[in-house]
N, C-alpha and C positions, 0 to 999 in steps of 0.2 A: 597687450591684453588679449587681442586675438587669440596668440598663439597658448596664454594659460589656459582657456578654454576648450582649444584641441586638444590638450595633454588631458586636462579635467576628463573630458568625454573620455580620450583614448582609454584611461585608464577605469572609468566607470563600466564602459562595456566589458573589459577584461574581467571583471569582477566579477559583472553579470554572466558571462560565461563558463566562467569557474563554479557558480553554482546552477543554472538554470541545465545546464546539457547536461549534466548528470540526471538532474529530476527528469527530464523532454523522456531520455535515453529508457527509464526506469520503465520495466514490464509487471501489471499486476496481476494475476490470474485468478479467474473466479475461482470463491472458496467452497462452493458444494461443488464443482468439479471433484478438486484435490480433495474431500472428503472422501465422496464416493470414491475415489480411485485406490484411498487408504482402507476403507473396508471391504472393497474387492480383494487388495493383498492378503487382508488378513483372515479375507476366507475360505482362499487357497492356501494358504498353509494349514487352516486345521483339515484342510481335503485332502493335501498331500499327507498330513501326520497321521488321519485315519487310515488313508490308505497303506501307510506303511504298518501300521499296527496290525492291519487284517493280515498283510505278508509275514510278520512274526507271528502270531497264531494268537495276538494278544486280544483281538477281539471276533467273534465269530459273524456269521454270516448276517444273519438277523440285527446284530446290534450293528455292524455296519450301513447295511439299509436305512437304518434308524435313523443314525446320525448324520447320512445323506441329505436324508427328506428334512432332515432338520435343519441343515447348513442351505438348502434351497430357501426354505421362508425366508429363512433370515434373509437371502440376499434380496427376495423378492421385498420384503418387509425396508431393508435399508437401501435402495438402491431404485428409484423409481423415476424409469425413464420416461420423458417428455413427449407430446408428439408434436412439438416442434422445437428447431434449436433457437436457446437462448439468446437474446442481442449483447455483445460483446458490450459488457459493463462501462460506466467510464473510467477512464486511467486517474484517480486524485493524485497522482505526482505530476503528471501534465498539467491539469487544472491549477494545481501551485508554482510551478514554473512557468506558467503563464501570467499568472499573477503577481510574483517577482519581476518578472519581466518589464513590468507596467509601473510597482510600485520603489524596484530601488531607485532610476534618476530622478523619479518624483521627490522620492521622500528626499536626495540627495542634494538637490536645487534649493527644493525648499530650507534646507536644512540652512545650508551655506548662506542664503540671502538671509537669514534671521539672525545668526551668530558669524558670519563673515563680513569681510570689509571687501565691497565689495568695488571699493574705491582705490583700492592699496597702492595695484599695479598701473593708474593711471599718471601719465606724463607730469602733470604737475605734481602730484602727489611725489613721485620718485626725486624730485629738484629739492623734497625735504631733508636729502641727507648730505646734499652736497654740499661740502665744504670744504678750504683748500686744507695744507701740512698746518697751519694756526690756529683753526677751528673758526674762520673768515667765513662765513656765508655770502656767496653772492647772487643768487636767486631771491626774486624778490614775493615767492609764492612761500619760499621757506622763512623768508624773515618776518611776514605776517604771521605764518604759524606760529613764531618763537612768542612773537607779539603775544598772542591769544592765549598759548602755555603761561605766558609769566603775570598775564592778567589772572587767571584762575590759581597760578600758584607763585606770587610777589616776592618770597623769603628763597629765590631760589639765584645764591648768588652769582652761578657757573651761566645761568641763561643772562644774567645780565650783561654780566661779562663778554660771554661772545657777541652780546646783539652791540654793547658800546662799540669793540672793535671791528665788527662788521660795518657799520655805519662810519666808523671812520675811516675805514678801508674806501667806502662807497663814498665819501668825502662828503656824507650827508653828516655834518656836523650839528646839528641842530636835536637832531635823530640820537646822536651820540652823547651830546652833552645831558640829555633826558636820560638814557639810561646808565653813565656812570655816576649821574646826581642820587640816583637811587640805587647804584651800587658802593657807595661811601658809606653811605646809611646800614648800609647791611653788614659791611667791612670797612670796619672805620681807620685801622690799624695796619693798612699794607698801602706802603710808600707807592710801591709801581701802580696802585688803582689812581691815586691822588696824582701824581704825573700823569697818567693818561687823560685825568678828568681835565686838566689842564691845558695839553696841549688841544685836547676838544673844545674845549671851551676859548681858548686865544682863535683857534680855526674859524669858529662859527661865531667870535666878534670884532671882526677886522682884522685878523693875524696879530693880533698884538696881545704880548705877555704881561702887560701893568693892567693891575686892580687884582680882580679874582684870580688869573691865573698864577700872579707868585705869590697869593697868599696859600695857593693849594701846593704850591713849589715848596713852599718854606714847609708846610703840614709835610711833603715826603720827605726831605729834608732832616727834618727832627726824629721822624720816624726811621732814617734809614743814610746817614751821612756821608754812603759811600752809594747810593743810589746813581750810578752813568748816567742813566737819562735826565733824573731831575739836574743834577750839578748843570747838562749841557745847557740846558732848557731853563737853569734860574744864571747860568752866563749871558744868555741871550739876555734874560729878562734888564738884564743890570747893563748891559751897553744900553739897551735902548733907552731906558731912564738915567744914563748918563753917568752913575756909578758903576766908574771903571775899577774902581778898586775892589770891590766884591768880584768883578768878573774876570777878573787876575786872577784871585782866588779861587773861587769855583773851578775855572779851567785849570789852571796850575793843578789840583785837586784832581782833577777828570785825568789829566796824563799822568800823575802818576799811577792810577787805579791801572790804564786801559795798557792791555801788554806792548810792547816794545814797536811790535809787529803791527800792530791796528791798520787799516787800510786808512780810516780818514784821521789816523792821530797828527799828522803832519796839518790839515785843514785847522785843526785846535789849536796847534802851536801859531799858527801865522793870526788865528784870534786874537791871543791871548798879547803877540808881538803888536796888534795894532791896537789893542785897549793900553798896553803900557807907551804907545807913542799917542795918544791920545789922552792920559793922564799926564804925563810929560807938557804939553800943551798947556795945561791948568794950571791956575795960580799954586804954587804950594804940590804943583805935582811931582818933581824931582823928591821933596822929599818923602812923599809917601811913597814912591818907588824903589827910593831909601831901605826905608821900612820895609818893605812887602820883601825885599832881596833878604833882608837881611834875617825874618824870620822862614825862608826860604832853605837859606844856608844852614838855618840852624834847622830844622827840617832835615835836610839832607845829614848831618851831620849824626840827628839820631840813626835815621834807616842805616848808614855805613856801623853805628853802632851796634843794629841789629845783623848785621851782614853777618856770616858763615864764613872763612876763608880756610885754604888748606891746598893740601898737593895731592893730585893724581898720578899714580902710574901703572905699569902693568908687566905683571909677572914673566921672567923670560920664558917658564915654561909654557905662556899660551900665545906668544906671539905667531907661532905657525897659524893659529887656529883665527888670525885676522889678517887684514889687509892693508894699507897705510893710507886708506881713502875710507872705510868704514866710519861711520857716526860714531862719534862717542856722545853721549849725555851725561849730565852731571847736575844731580837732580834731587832738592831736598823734599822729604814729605813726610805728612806728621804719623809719628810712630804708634798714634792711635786715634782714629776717626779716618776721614775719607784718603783716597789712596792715590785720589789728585795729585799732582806734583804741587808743591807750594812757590818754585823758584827754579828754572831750567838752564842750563847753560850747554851750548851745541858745539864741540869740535870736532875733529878726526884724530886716528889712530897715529898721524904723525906728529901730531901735535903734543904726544906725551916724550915726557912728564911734564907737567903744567900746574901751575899755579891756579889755581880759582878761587872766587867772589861770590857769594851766591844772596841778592837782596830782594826787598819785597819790587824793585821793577822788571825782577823775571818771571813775575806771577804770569802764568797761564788765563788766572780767570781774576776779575776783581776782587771780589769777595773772600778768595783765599791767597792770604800771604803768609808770606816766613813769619812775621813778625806778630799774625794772631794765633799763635800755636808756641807754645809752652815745650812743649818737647817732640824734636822733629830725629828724622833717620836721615843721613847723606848717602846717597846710590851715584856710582859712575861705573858705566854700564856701554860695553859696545853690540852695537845694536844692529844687527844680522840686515832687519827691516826698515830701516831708517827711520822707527817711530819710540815714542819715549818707552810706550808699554813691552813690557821683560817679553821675548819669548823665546823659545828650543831652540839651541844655538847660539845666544848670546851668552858673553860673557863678561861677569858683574863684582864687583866689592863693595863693601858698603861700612859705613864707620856704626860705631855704639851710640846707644840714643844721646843727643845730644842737646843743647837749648840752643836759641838764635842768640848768635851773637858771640859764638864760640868760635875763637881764632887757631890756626895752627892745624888742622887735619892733617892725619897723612892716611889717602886709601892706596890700596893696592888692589886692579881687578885682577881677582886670582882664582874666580871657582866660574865652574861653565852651567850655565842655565838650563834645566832640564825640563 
């Protein structure tokens, strides 16, 4: 705050200087001076014109005379001197650069304290924008502000939002389950708000997901049946209430969504292994275990149905142009909408020619698989960068638009990437 202050003034005086030294600087000079001084000129020249006119013989003796004695009144008449000198006038550009001088920080101050915030740069104040890459606030000067914003404007559902997950970030659950009660109301229709009210609401009443929180489960659920977090989070719910066969499903469900790669998709499977040794246990649990495989299989049986399969290779004339340790990818995605890969498969350049599979458990992301896209493109592509996306220096083949579930490709990478 200090230092805005310095800069304020610094640059206030500069201003003031840019106008006042020129006015300080400004000289006025009395103007019956420079009168008299113009009618003395101009009464020497008609003395000098007369006098030149008697030299051409234009006027004679007498009328010269004449108009001597006539050019004296006149001076005496316009030109009458003082006997004593004048007091040097006052300078009014001084007197107004003096008075700038006075009135621009005045007005300047003033101005600022009425129409300025003069609170802006103060330390708490500046804790209002802090917030981490999620839009988490963790200042507790800015989440009262959020407070006081969403009391005067309630229909705003972006502030709710951050204040729920800030408060559960801050593990003040109580805090949280307040404001995504009244961000459901606002947005009734987005699964991930219903999951998050949830797991806020389990937080701040004993950790536990029976009653409200899987009814808010089942609401994202319905709303969104490939939702990750809800599936994890109504798995959970159903071990604890002891229905292991929903929590077969659910997780079964959850791995095949989450790519291959997941860091804690191993932690799911060993879930999912001890909800099925744990129905096993049960009266009547082998055969619903039975069961659960057996719509599994068939499960599985569609996705192989939806799969892609065909042959990669690569033109003799660009093998100079690779290496036998370079990435290839081999990569279906849809031939109109996003540019996402739908389905990825990772070799090397010694690895052709090669057969490939291409199904929805190579998805990149959940939500986008082979198998919800109607007409996709196959790309195998070797890849300079060792990342999926094309660039200068790769080089790619790629089949005609095809549907999922189409057997038999043959590509060929035979054009170089520019």
């Amino acid at each position: 705050m200090t230092l805005f202050w310095i800069l304020a003034a610094s640059l206030l005086l500069i201003a003031i200087a840019f106008v006042v030294i020129p006015l300080w600087r400004k000289n006025t000079r009395n103007n019956a001076v420079l009168r008299d001084a113009a009618n003395l000129e101009i009464l020497r020249d008609q003395s000098a014109e007369m006098s030149a006119d008697l030299a051409h013989g234009l006027l004679n003796e007498e009328s010269f005379a004449q108009g001597q004695r006539e050019l004296q009144a006149r001076l005496l008449d316009e030109i009458k001197p003082t006997e004593t000198v004048p007091a040097a006038p006052r300078n009014p550009a001084k007197v107004l650069a003096l008075v700038l001088a006075v009135l621009l920080p005045l007005s300047s101050v003033l101005l600022y304290l009425k129409l300025g915030n003069s609170k802006a740069l103060l330390p708490q104040q500046a804790e209002l924008s802090v917030a981490d890459g999620f839009g988490v606030i963790r200042s507790e000067a800015a989440l009262q502000d959020l407070e006081a914003k969403l009391v005067k404007f309630p229909e705003n559902p972006d502030g709710w939002l951050q204040l729920g997950r800030s408060y559960s970030e801050l593990k003040r659950y109580s805090d949280a389950v307040r404001a995504y009660e009244h961000l459901v109301k606002l947005v009734p229709n987005e699964a991930q708000l219903w999951t998050d009210y949830a797991d806020a609401y389990a937080m701040d009443h004993g950790q536990t997901l029976l009653g409200e929180p899987t009814k808010f489960l089942d609401k994202a659920l319905a709303l969104d049946e490939k939702n990750t977090t809800a599936l994890a989070l109504s798995g959970s719910a159903a071990m604890e209430r002891g229905d292991y066969v929903a929590a077969i499903t659910h997780w079964q469900k959850l791995v095949a969504l989450l790519p291959a790669d997941y860091q804690d998709i191993q932690m799911i499977k060993d879930g999912v292994k001890q909800a099925r040794e744990f129905l096993a246990m049960q009266a009547g649990g082998k055969a619903k275990l039975a069961q659960l495989d057996k719509g599994i299989s068939a499960a599985k049986t569609v996705a192989s149905a939806q799969a892609i399969t065909g042959k990669v290779s690569i033109s003799p004339e660009l093998l100079s142009k690779v290496s036998p340790d370079d990435i290839v990818f081999i990569l279906a995605r849809a031939s109109e909408g996003p540019k996402m890969p739908l389905a990825v498969l990772r070799k090397q350049v010694k690895d052709l020619p090669l057969e490939f599979s291409l199904d929805d458990s190579m998805a990149m992301q959940p939500q986008l698989k082979l198998s919800g896209f109607g007409q996709v493109v196959v790309v195998a592509r070797v890849s300079k960068s060792g990342t999926p996306m094309a660039q200068t220096g790769d080089v790619e083949g790629m089949s005609a638009t095809v549907k999922p579930g189409t057997k038999g490709l043959t590509i060929v990478i035979d054009k170089l990437v520019k």
